[in-house]
C-alpha positions in Angstrom: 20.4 -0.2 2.1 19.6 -3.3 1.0 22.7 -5.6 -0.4 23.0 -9.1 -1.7 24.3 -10.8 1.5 21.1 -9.8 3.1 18.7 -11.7 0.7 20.9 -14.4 0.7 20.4 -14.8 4.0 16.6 -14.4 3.7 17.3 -17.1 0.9 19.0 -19.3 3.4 16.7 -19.1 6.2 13.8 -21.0 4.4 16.0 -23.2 1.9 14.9 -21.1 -0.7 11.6 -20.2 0.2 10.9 -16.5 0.9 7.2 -15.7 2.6 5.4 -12.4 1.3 3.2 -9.9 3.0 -0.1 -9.7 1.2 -0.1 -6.6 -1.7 -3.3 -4.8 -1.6 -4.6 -2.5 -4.4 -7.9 0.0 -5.0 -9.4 0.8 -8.2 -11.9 4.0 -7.6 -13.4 2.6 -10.6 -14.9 -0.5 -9.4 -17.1 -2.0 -6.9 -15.2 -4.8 -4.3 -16.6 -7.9 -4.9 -16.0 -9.2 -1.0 -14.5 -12.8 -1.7 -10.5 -12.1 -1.2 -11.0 -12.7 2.8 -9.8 -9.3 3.9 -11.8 -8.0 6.6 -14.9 -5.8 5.7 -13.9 -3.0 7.6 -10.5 -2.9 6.0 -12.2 -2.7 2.5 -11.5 1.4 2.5 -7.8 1.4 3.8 -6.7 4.0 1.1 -9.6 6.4 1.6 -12.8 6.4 0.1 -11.8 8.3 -2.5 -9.5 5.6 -3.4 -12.2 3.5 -4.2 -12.5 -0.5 -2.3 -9.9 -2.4 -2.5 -10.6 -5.3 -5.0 -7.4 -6.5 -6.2 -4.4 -8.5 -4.5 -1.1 -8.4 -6.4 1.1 -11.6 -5.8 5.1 -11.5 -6.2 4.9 -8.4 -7.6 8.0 -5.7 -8.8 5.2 -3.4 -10.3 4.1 -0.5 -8.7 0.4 0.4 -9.5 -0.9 2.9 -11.6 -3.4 4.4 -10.0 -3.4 8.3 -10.3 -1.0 10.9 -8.7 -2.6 9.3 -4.7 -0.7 6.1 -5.2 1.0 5.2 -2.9 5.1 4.9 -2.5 4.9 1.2 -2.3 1.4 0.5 -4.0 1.0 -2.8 -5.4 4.8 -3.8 -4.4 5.1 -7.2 -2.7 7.7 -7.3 0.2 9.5 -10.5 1.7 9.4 -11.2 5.1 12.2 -13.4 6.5 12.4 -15.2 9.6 14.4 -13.0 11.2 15.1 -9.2 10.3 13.4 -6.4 8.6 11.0 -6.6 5.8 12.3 -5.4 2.3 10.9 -5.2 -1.3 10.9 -8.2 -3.7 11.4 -5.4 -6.0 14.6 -4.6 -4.5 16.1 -7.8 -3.6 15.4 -8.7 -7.5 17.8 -5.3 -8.5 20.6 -6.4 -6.3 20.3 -10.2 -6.1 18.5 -11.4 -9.4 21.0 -14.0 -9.7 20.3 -15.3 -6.1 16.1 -15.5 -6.8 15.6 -16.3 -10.1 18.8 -17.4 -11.7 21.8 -15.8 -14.0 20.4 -17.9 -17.2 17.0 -15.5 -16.6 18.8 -12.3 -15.5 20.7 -12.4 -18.5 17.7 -13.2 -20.6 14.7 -11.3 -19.1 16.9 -8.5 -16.5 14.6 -9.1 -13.9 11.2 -10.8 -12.9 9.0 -9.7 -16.0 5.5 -11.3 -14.2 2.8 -9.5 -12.1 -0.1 -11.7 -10.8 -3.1 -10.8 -8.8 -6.7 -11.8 -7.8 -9.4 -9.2 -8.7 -12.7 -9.4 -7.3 -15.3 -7.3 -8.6 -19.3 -7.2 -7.7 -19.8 -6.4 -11.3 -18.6 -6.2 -14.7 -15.1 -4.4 -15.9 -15.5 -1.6 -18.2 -14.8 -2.9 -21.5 -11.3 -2.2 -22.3 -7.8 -2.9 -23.6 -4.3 -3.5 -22.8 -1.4 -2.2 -25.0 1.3 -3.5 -27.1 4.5 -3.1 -26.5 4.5 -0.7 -30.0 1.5 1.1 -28.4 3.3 0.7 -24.5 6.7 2.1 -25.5 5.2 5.6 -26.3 4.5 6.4 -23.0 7.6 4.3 -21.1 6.2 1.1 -20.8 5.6 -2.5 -21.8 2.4 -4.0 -23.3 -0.1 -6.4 -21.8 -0.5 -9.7 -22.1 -2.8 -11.5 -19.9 -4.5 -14.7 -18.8 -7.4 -15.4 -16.3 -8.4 -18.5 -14.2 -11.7 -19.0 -11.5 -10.2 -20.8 -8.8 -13.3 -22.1 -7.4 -12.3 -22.0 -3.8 -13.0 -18.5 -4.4 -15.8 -18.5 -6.6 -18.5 -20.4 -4.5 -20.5 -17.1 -4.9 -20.4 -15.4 -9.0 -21.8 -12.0 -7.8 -23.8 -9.9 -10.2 -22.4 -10.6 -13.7 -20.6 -13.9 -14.0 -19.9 -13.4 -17.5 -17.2 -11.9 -19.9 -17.4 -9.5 -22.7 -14.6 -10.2 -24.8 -13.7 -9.2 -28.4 -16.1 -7.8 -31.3 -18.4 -9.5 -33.2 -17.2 -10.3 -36.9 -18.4 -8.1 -39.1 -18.0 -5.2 -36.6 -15.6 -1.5 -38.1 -13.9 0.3 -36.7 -15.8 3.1 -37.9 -18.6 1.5 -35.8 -15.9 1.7 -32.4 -15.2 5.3 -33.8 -18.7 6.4 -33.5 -18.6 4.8 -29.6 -15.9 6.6 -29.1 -17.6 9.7 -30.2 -20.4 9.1 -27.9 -18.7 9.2 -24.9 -20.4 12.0 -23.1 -23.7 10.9 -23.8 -23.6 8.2 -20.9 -23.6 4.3 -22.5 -21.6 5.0 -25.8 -22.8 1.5 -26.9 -19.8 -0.4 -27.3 -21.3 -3.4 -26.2 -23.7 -3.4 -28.9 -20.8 -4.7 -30.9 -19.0 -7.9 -28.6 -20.5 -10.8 -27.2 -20.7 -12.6 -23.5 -19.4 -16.1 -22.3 -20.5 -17.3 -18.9 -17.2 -17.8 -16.7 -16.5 -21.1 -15.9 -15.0 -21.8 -12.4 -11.6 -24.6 -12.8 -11.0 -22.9 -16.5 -9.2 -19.9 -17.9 -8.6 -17.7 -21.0 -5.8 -16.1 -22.5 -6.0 -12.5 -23.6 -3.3 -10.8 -25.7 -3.1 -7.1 -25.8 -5.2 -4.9 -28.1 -8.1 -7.3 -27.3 -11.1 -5.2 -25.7 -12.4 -7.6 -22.8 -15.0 -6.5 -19.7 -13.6 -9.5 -17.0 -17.2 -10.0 -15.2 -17.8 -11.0 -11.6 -15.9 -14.3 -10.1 -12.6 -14.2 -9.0 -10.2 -14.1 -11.1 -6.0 -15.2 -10.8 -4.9 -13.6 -13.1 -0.7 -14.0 -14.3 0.2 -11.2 -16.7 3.4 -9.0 -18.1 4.6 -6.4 -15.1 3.1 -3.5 -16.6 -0.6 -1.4 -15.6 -1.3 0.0 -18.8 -4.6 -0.1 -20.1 -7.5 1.9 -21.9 -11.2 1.9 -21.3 -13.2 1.5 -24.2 -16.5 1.9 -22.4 -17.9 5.3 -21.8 -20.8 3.8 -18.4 -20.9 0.7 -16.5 -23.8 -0.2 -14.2 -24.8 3.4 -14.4 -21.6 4.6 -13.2 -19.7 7.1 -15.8 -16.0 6.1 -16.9 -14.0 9.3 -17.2 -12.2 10.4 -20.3 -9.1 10.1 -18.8 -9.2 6.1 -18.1 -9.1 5.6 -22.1 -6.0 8.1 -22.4 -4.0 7.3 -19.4 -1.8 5.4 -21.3 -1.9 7.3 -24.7 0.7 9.9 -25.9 -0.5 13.9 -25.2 -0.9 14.7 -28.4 -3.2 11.6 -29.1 -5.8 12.1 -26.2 -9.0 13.2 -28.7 -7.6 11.4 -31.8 -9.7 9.0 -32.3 -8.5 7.0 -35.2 -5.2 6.7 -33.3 -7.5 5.6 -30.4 -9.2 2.9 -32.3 -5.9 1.5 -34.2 -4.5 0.9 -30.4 -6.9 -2.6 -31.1 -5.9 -5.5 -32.8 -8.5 -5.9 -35.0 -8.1 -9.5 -36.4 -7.5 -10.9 -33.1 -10.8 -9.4 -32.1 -13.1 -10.0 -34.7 -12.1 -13.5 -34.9 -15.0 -16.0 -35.4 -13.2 -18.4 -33.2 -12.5 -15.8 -30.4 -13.4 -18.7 -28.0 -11.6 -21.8 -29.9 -8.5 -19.9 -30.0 -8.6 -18.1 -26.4 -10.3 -20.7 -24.0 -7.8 -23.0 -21.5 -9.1 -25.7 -20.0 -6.5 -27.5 -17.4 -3.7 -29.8 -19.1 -2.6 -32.3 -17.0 1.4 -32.3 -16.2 1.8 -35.7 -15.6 -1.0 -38.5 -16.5 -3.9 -38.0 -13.7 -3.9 -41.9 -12.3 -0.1 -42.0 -12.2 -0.2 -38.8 -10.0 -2.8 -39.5 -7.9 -1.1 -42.8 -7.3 2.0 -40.3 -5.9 -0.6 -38.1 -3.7 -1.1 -35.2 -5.8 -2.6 -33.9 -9.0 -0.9 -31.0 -10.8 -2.8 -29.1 -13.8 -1.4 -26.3 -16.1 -3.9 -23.3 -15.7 -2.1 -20.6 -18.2 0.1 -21.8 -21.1 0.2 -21.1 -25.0 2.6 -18.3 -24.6 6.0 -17.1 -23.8 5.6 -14.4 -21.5 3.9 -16.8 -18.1 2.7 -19.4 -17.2 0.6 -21.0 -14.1 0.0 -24.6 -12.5 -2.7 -25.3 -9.6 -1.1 -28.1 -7.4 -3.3 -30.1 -5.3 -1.7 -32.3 -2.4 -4.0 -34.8 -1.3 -4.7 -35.6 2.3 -2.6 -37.2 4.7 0.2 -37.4 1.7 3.8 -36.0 1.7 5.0 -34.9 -2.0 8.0 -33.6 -3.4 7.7 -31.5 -6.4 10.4 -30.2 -8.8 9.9 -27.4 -11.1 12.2 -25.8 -13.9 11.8 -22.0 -12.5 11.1 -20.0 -9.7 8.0 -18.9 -9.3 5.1 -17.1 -6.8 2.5 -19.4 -5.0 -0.5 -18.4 -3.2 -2.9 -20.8 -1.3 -6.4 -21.8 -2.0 -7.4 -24.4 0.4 -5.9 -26.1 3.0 -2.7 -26.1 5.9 0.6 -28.1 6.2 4.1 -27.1 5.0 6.3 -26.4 2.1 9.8 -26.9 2.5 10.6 -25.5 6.2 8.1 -23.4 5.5 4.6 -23.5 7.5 1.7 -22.8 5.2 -2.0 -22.0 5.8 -5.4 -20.5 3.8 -6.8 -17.6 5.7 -10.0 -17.3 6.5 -10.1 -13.5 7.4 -6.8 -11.1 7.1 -6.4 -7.6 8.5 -4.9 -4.7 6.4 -1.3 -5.0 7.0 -1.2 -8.5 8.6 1.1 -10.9 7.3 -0.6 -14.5 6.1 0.9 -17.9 5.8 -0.5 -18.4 2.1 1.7 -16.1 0.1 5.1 -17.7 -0.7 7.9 -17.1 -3.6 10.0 -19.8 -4.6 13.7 -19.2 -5.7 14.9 -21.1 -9.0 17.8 -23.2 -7.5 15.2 -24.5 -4.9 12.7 -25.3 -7.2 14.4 -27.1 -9.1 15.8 -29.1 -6.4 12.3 -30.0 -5.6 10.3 -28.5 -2.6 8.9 -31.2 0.2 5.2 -30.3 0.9 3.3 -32.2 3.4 -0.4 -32.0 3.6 -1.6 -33.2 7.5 -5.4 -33.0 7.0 -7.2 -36.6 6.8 -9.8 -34.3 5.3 -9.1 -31.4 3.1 -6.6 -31.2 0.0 -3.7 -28.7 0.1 -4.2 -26.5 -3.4 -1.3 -24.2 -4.1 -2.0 -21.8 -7.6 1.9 -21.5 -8.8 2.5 -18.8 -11.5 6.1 -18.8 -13.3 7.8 -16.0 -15.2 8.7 -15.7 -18.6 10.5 -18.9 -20.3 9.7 -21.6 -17.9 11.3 -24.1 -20.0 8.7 -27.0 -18.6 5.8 -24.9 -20.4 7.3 -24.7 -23.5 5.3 -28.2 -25.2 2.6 -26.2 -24.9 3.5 -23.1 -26.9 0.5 -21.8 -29.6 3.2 -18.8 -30.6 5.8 -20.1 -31.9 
């Protein structure tokens, strides 16, 4: 049974800094896109009937949702700790929250309210939703808010639809999403008819709040978002495969499975028939600090996901041969993108194959009292920059300036 004194002494062992095994999740619904470096004959590990495995889940405390075959520990990240046995980051958050994230965010948030992942598809998402927390609360969870980036360390190849449906085009009802809904067993129900495409920029992001209906296309995406796996496909066929009934009602009360006006008010209209869908949901990289005055120092640091409450996420980049010390207001999960040297104690490195099972070197989490005493990393290459994707919880106070919902 896992107890505090034990992930305090995980906590002690790297001055704060906790390594995590890689999290691998299957979606029978999609098609692996073959860029997250784990071995192609490991893309199957669930079964077949799992469907490939096209998502990695970073710090997470959220088990997947992925029918009654899911796995005990699906989608859970565990720590790893120099010495001793392995144990949930879910579990060491229950009985040491305190210890990893601090009592000021126990108190507030009662736990570490972020799941992050990389999914890599060959294709297009189904175009779909994530609830509210009005909508999420019916069936025992939280809504969805979300935010994507295109690291491009993983994104030299954009596979066969490099492009995102997101929203409705103004001027669409939602009798005309009724009628799609109606259509569903007639193969494409047409719902595309009504949104638009934007070509995915690798280096940039976009934020996506829940009830929008989004189709996340084919690069790479790190994606922070609330802990929870609800969602609800809105599209009936993609690429000629059929999207079962079932993946629009998974998360939708019993009684409301084949109402489709309850269906349809799940979306939040305004936000998706908004003219300025892309003014008002596009993030390009802020700067943290002015770009001159940080190279000067070795390093540049960018904010990647900001404007809300819920997360937010920084890509650090260590430059070569340079030795940086970075402070940061919260804990937070990293994962690498490019490059070897160390972090605190802590040896780091970016894979260039992994096994099913294997642990890595590029997975870390980051406990609040040693982030904000500032983490040493050293970057050895006279070549290659160190980049490190760090993605922060609810309230990070240090994202806060640059709030859009207050």
């Amino acid at each position: 049974m896992l107890n505090r004194s034990v992930v305090q002494d995980a906590v002690n062992q790297g001055n704060g800094v906790l390594r995590l095994e890689p999290s691998w999740v299957p979606r029978s619904f999609m098609i692996p896109g073959r860029r997250l470096k784990l071995h192609p004959d490991d893309l199957y590990s669930f079964g077949a009937r799992r469907g490939g495995i096209n998502e990695r889940w970073f710090s997470s405390t959220t088990k997947a949702s992925n029918g009654p075959d899911t796995t005990p520990d699906e989608g859970l990240s565990y720590i790893h700790p120099a010495q001793g046995a392995k144990f949930l980051l879910k579990d060491a958050v229950d009985c040491a929250g305190e210890v990893l994230l601090g009592s000021d965010v126990m108190a507030r948030e009662g736990g570490w309210n972020l799941l992050c992942k990389f999914f890599d598809n060959m294709g297009p998402i189904p175009h779909h939703m994530h609830q509210s927390d009005e909508f999420a609360r019916k069936v025992g969870h939280k809504g969805k808010p979300e935010a994507y980036y295109f690291p491009p360390q993983y994104n030299q190849l954009s596979n066969n639809f490099p492009h995102t449906y997101m929203g409705l085009e103004p001027g669409t009802t939602k009798e005309d999403i009724r009628r799609c809904l109606e259509r569903w067993d007639r193969g494409d129900n047409g719902i595309l008819f009504h949104t638009r495409a934007y070509r995915l920029e690798p280096g940039s992001g976009w934020q996506v709040d829940p009830g929008i209906l989004h189709a996340p296309g084919s690069l790479v995406t790190y994606e922070p978002q609330v802990n929870s796996d609800v969602f609800a496909m809105f599209q009936s066929e993609v690429e000629g495969r059929i999207v079962d009934w079932s993946l629009l009602t998974k998360d939708v009360p019993p009684e409301f499975h084949h109402d489709l006006d309850y269906l349809v008010s799940m979306l939040d209209w305004e936000a998706n028939v908004n003219p300025e869908f892309a003014a008002t949901n596009k993030r390009h990289p802020v700067p943290v600090r002015p770009i001159e005055k940080m190279e000067e120092a070795g390093y540049r640091e960018v904010w990647i996901t900001y404007g809300g409450r819920y997360y937010s996420a920084k890509e650090l980049t260590v430059l070569p041969t340079h030795t940086v010390t970075i402070k940061d207001a919260a804990a937070y999960g990293l994962i690498l993108t490019q490059g070897h040297g160390t972090f605190g104690t802590v040896p780091v490195s970016t894979p260039s194959m992994i096994r099913f099972g294997q642990l890595t070197e590029d997975e870390l989490f980051v406990t609040a009292s040693a982030a904000k005493e500032g983490i040493r990393i050293q970057n050895p290459s006279t070549t290659d920059p160190l980049v490190i994707l760090k993605h922060f919880g609810p309230g990070n106070p240090d994202a806060e300036p640059l709030r859009r919902d207050i």
